[in-house]
PyMOL Python script that loads the backbone (N, CA, C, O; Angstrom):
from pymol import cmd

cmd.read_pdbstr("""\
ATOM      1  N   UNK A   1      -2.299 -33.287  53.449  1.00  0.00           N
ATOM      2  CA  UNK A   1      -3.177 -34.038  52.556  1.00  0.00           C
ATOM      3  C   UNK A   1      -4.595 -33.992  53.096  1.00  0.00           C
ATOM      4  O   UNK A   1      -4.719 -34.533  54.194  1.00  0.00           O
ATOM      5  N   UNK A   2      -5.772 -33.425  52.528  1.00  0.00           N
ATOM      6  CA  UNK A   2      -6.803 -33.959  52.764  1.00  0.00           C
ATOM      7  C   UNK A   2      -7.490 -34.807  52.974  1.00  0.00           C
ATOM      8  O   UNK A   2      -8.419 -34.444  53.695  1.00  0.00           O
ATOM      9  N   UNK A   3      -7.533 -36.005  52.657  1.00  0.00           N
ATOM     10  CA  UNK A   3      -7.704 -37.274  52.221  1.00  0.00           C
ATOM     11  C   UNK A   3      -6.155 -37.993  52.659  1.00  0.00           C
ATOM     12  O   UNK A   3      -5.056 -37.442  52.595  1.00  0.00           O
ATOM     13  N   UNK A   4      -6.457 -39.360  53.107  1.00  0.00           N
ATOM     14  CA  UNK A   4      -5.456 -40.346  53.780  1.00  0.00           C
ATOM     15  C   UNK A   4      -5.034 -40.960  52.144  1.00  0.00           C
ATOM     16  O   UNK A   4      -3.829 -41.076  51.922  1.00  0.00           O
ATOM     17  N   UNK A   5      -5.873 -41.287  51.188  1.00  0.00           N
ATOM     18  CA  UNK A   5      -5.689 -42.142  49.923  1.00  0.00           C
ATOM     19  C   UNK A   5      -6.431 -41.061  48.643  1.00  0.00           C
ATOM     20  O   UNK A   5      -7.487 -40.488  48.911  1.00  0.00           O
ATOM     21  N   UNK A   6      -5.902 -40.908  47.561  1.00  0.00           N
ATOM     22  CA  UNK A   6      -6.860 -40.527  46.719  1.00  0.00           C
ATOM     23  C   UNK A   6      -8.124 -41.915  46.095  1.00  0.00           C
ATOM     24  O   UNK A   6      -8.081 -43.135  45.938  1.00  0.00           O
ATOM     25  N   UNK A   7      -9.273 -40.669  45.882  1.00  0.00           N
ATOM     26  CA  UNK A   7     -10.382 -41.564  45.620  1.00  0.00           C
ATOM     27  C   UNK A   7     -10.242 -42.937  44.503  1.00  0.00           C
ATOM     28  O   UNK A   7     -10.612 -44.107  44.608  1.00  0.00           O
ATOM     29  N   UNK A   8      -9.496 -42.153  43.362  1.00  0.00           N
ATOM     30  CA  UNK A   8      -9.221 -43.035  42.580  1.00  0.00           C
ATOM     31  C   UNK A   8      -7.867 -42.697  41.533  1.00  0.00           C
ATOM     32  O   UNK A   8      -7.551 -41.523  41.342  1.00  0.00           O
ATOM     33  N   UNK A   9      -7.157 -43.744  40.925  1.00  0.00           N
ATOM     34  CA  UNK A   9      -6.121 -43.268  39.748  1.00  0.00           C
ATOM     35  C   UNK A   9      -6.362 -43.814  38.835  1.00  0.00           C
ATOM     36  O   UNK A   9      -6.086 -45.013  38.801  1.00  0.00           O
ATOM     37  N   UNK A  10      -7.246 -42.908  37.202  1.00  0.00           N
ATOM     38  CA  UNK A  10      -7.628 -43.357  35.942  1.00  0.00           C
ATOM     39  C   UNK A  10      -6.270 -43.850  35.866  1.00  0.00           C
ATOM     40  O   UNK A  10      -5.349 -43.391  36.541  1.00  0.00           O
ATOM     41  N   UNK A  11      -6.181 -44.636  35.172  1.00  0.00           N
ATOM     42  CA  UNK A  11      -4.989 -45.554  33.824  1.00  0.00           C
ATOM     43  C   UNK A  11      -5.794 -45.759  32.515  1.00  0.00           C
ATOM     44  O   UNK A  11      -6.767 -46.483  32.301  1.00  0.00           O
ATOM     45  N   UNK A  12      -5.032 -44.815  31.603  1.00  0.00           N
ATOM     46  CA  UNK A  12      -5.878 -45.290  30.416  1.00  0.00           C
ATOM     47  C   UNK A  12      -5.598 -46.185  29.905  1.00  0.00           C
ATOM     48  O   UNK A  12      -5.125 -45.721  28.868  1.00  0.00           O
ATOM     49  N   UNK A  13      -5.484 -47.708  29.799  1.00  0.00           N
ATOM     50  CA  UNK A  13      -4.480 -48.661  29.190  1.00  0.00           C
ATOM     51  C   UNK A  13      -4.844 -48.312  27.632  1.00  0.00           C
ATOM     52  O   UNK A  13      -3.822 -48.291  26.947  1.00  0.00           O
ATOM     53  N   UNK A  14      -5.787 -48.093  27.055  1.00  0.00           N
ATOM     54  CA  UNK A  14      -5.391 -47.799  24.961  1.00  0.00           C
ATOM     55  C   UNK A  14      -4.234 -47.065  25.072  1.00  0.00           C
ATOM     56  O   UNK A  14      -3.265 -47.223  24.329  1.00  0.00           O
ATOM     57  N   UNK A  15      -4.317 -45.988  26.287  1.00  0.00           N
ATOM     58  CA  UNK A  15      -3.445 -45.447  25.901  1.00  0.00           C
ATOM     59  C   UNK A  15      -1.435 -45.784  26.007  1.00  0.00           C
ATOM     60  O   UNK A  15      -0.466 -45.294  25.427  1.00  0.00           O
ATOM     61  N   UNK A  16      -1.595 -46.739  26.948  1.00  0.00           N
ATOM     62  CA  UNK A  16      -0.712 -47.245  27.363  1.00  0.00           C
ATOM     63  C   UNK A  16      -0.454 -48.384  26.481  1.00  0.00           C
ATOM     64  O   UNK A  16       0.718 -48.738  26.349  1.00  0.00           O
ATOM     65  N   UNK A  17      -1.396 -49.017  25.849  1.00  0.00           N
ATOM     66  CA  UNK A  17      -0.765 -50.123  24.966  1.00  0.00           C
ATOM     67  C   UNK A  17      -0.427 -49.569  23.783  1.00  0.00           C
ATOM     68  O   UNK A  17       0.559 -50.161  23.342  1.00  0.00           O
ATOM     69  N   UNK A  18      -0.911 -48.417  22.826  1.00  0.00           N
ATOM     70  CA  UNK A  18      -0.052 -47.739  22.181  1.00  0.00           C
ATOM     71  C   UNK A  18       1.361 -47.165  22.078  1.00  0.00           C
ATOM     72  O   UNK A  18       2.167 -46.975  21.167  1.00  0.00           O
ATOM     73  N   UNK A  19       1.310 -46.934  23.634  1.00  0.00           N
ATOM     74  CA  UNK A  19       3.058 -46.624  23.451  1.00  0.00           C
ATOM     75  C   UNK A  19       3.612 -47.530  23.548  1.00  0.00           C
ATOM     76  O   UNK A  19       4.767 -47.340  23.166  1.00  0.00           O
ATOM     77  N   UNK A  20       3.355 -49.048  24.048  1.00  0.00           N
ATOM     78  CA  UNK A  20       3.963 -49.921  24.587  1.00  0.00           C
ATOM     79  C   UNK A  20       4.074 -51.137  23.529  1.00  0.00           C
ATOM     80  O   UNK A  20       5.060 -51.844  23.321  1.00  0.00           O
ATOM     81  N   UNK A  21       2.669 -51.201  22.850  1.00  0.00           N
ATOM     82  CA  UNK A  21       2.391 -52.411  21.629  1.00  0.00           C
ATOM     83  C   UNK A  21       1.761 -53.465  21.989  1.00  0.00           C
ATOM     84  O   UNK A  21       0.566 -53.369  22.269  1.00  0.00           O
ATOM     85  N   UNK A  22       2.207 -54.294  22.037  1.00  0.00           N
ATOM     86  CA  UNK A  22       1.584 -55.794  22.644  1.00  0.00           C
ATOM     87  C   UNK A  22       3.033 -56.704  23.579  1.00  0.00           C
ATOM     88  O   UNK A  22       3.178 -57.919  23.710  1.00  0.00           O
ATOM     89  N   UNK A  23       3.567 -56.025  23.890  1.00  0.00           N
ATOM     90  CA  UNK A  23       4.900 -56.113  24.766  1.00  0.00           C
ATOM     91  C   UNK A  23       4.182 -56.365  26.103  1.00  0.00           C
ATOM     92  O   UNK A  23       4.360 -55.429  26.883  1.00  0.00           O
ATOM     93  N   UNK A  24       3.188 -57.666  26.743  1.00  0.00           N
ATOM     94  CA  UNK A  24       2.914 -57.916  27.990  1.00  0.00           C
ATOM     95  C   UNK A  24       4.157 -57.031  29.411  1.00  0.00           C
ATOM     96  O   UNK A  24       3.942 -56.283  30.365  1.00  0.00           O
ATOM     97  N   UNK A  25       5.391 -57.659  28.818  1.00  0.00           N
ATOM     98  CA  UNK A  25       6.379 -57.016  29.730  1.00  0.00           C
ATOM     99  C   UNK A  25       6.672 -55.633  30.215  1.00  0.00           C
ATOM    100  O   UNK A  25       6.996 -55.252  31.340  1.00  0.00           O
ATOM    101  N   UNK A  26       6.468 -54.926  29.029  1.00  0.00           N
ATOM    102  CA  UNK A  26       6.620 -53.592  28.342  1.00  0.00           C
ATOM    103  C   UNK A  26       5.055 -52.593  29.415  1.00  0.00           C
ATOM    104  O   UNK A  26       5.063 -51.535  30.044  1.00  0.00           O
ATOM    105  N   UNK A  27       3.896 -53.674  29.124  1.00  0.00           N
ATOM    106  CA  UNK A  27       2.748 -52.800  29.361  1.00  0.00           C
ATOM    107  C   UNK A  27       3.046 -52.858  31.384  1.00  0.00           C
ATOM    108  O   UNK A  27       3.126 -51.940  32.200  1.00  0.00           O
ATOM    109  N   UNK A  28       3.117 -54.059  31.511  1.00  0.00           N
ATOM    110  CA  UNK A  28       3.112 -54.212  32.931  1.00  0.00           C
ATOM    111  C   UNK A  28       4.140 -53.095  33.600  1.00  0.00           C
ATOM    112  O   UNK A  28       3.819 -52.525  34.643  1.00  0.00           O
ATOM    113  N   UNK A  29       5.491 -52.800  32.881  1.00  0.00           N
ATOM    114  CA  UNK A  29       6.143 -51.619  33.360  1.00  0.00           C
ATOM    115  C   UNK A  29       5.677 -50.173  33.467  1.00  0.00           C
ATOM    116  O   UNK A  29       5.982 -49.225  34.192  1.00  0.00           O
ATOM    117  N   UNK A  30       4.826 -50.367  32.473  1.00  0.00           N
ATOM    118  CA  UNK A  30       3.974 -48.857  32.336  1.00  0.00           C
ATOM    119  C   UNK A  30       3.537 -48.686  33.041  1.00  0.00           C
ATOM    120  O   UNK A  30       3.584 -47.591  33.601  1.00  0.00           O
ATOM    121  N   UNK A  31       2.813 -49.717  33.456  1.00  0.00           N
ATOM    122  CA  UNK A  31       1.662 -49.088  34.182  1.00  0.00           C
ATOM    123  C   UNK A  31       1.803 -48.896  35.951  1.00  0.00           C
ATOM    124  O   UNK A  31       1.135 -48.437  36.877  1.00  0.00           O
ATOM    125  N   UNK A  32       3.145 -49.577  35.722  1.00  0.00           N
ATOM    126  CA  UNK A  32       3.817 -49.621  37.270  1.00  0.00           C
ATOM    127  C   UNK A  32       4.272 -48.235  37.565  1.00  0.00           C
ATOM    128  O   UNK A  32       4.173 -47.665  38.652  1.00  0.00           O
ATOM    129  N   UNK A  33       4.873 -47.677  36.272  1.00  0.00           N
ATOM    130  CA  UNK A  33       5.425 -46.477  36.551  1.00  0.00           C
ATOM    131  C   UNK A  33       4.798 -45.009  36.338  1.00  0.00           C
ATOM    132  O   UNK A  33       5.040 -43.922  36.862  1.00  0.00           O
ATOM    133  N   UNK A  34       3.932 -45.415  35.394  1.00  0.00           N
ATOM    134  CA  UNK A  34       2.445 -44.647  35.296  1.00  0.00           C
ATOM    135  C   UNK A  34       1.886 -44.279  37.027  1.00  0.00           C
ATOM    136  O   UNK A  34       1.998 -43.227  37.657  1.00  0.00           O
ATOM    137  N   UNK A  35       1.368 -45.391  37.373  1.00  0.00           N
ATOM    138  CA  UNK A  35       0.680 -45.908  38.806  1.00  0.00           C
ATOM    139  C   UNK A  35       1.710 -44.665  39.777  1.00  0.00           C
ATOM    140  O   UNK A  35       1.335 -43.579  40.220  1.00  0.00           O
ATOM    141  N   UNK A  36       3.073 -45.310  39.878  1.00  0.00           N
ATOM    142  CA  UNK A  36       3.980 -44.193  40.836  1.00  0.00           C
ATOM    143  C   UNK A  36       4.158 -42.998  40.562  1.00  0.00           C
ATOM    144  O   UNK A  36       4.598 -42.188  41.379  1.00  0.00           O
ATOM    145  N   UNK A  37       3.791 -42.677  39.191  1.00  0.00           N
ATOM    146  CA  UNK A  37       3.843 -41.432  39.105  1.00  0.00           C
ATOM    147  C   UNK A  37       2.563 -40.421  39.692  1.00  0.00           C
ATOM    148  O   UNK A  37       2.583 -39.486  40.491  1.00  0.00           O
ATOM    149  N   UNK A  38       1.618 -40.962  39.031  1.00  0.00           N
ATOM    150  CA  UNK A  38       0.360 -40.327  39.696  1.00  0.00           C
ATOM    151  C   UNK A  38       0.196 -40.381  41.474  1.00  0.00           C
ATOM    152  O   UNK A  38      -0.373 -39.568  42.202  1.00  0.00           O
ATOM    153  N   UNK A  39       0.781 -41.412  41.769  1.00  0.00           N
ATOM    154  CA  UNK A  39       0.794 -41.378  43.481  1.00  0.00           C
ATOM    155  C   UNK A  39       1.599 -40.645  43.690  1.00  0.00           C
ATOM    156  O   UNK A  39       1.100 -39.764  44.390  1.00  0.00           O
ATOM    157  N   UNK A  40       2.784 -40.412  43.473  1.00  0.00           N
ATOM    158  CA  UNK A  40       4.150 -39.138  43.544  1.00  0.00           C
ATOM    159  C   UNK A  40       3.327 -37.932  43.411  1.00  0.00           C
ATOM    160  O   UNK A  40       3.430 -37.041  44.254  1.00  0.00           O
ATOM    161  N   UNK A  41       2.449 -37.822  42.338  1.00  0.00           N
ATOM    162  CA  UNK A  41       1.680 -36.260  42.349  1.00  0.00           C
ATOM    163  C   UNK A  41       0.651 -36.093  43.681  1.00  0.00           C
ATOM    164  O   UNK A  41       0.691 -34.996  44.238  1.00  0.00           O
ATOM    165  N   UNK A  42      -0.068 -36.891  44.105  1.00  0.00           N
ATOM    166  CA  UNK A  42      -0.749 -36.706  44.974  1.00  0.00           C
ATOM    167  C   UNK A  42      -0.375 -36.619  45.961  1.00  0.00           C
ATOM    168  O   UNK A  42      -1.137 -36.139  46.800  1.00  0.00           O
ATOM    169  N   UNK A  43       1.493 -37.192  46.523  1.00  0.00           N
ATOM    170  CA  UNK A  43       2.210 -36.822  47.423  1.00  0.00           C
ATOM    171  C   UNK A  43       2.718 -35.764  47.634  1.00  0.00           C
ATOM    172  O   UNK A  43       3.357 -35.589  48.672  1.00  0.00           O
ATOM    173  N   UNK A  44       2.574 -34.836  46.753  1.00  0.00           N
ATOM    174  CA  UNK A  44       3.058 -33.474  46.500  1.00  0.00           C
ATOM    175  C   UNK A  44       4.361 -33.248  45.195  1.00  0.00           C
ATOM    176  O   UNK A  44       4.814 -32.323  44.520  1.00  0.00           O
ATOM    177  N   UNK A  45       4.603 -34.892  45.395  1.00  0.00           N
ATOM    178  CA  UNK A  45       6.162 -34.350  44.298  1.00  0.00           C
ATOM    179  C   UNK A  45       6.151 -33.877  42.889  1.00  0.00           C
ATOM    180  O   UNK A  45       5.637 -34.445  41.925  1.00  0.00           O
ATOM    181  N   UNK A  46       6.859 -32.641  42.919  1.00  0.00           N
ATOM    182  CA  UNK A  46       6.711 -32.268  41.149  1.00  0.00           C
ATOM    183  C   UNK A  46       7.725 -32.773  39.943  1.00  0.00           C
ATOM    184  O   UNK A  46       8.792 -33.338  40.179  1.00  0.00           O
ATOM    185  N   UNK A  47       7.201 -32.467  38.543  1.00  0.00           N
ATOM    186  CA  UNK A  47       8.182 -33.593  37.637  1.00  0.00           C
ATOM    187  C   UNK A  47       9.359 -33.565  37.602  1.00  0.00           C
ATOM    188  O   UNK A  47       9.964 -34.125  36.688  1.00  0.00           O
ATOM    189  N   UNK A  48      10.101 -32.790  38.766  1.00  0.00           N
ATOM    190  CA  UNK A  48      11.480 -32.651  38.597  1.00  0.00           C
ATOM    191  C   UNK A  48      11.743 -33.765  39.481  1.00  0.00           C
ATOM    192  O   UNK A  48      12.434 -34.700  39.078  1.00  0.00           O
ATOM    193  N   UNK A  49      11.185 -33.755  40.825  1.00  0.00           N
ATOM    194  CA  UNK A  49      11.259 -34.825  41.527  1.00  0.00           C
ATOM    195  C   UNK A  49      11.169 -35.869  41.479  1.00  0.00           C
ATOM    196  O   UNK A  49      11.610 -36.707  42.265  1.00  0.00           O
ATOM    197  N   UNK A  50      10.272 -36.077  40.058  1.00  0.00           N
ATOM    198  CA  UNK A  50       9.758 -37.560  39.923  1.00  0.00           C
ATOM    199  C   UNK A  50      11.015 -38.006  38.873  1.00  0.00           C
ATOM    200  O   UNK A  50      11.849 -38.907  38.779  1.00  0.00           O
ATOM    201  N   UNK A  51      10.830 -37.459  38.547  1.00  0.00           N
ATOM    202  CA  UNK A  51      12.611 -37.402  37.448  1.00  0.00           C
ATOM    203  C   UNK A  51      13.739 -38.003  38.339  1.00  0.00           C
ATOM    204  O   UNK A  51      14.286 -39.080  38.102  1.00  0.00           O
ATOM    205  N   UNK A  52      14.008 -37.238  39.325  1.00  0.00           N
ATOM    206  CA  UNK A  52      14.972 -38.105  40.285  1.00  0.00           C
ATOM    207  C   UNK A  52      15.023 -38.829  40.616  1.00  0.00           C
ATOM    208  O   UNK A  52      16.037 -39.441  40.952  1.00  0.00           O
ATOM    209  N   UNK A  53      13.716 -39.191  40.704  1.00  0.00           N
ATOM    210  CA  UNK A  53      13.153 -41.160  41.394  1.00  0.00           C
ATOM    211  C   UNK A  53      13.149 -41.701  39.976  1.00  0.00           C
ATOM    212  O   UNK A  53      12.664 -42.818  40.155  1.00  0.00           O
ATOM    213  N   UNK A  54      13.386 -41.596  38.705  1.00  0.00           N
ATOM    214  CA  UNK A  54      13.107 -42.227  37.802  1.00  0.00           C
ATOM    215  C   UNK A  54      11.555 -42.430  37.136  1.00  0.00           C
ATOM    216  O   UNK A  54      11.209 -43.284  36.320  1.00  0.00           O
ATOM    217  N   UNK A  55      10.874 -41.535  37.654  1.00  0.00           N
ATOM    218  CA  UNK A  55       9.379 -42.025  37.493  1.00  0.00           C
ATOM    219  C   UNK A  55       8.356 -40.570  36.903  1.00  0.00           C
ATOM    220  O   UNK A  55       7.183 -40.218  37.030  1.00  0.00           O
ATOM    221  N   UNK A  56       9.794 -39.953  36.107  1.00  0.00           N
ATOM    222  CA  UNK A  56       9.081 -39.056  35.648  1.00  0.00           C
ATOM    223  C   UNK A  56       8.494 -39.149  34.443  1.00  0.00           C
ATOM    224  O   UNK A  56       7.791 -38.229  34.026  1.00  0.00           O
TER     225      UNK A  56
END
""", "prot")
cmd.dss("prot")
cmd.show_as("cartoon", "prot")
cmd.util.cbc("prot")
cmd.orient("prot")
């Protein structure tokens, strides 16, 4: 890794409350699993991997 942390991870939430609706519960999961996914990529893991963890 170059970097100890990446600089930053966009979340688009419009875009996330569209798939999700107005489901508070619903959005907060998204974005949890959104969040691990993009950190999984910067760890190196690819979408097969993230698939295995559930977080593809």
């Amino acid at each position: 890794l170059a970097d100890p942390l990446p600089a930053a991870i966009h979340l688009y939430v419009e875009n996330i409350r569209d798939e999700v609706g107005d489901d508070p519960a619903g959005f907060r999961e998204e974005v949890r699993t959104t969040l691990l996914h993009e950190i999984g990529h910067y760890l190196g893991l690819d979408e097969d991997d993230l698939d295995a963890r559930g977080i593809g």
